[in-house]
C-alpha positions in Angstrom: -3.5 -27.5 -10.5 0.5 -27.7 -10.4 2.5 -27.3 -7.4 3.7 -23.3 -7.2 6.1 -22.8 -3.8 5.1 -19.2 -3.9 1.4 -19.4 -3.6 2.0 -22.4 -0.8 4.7 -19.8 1.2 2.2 -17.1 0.8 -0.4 -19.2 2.4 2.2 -20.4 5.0 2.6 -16.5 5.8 -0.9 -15.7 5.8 -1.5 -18.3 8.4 1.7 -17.1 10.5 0.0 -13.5 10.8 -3.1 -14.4 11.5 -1.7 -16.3 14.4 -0.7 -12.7 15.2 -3.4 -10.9 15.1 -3.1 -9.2 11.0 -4.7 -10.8 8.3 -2.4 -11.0 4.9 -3.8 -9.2 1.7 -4.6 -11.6 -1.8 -1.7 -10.1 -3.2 0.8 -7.4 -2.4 1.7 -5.0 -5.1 5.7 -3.8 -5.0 5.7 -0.1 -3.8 8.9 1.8 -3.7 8.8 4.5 -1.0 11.1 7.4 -0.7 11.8 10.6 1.8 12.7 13.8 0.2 13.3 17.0 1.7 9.3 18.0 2.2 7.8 14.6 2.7 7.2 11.0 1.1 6.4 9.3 -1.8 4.9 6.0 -2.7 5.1 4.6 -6.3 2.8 1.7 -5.9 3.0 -1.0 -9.1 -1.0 -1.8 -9.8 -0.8 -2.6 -13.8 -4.5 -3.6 -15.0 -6.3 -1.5 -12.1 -8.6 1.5 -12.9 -8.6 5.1 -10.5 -11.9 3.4 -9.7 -10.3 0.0 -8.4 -8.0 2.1 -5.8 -8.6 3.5 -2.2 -6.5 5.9 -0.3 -6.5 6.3 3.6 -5.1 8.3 5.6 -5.4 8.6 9.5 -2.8 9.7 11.9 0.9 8.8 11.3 -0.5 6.4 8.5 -1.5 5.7 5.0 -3.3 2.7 3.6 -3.6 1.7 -0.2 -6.1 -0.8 -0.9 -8.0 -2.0 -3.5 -9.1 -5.1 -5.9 -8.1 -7.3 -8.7 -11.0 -9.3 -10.2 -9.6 -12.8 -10.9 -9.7 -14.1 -14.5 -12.4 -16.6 -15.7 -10.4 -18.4 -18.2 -10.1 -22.3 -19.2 -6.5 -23.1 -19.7 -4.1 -24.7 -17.6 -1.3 -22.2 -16.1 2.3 -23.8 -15.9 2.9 -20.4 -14.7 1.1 -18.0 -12.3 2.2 -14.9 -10.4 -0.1 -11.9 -11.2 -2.2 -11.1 -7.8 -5.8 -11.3 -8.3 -8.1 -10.4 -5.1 -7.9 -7.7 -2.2 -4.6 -6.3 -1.8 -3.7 -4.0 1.2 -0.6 -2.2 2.0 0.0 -0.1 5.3 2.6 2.6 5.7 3.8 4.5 9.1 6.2 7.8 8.9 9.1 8.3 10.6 7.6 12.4 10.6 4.8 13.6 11.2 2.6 14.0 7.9 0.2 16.3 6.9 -2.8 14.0 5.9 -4.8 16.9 4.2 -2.4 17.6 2.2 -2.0 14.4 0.7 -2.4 14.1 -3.2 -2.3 11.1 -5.6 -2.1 10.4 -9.8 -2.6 6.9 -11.6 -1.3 6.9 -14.8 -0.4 3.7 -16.9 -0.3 1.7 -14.1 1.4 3.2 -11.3 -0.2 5.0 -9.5 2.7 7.7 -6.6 1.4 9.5 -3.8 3.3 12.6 -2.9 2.6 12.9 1.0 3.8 16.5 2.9 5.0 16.3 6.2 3.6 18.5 8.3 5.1 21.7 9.3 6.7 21.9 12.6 5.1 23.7 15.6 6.4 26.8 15.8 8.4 27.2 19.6 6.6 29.4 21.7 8.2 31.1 25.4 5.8 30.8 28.0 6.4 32.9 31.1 7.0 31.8 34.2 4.9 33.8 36.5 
């Protein structure tokens, strides 16, 4: 197998987290993630993957995307390989509070964006001081 700095940084990483307690994914799709004016969304890359190969979590403040990339059974030599194969995992926190029931996601060619609402604001209340 030829030398690839990447795959041998990666590895380097995944080592230095696990030193720390977090374990790195196989492969970490590029997400872009953006505020607008009633909450966030995610536009994760995952060309190749099915609905089926995609799981969305949400618990408190954050959001987890997770899911799998069966690695290819093929017999050539690659001078050249970047694709991520395996268990990928990406964790998000908001700077808002976000209304996890609310949260809705679409996959189409590829990418799949998760539109998620922050939640609504607690309305004030006056309490009387008796």
């Amino acid at each position: 197998m030829p030398w690839d700095p990447v795959r041998d940084l990666l590895g380097m990483q995944e080592r230095l987290e696990t030193l720390f307690g977090r374990t790195a994914p196989g492969w970490v799709p590029p997400v872009d993630l953006a505020e607008v004016a009633d909450g966030y969304r995610l536009t994760v890359e995952l060309p190749g993957l099915e609905r089926e190969d995609v799981q969305i979590e949400c618990a408190g403040d954050a959001l987890t995307v997770r899911g799998h990339r069966p690695a290819e059974t093929c017999q050539e030599r690659y001078q050249q390989f970047e694709r991520g194969q395996g268990e990928f995992r990406r964790s998000f926190r908001f700077a808002h509070p976000i209304a996890a029931d609310a949260v809705s996601a679409d996959m189409v060619d590829g990418v799949l964006t998760i539109v998620v609402p922050k939640a609504a604001d607690a309305a004030a209340r006056r309490i009387a001081v008796e």
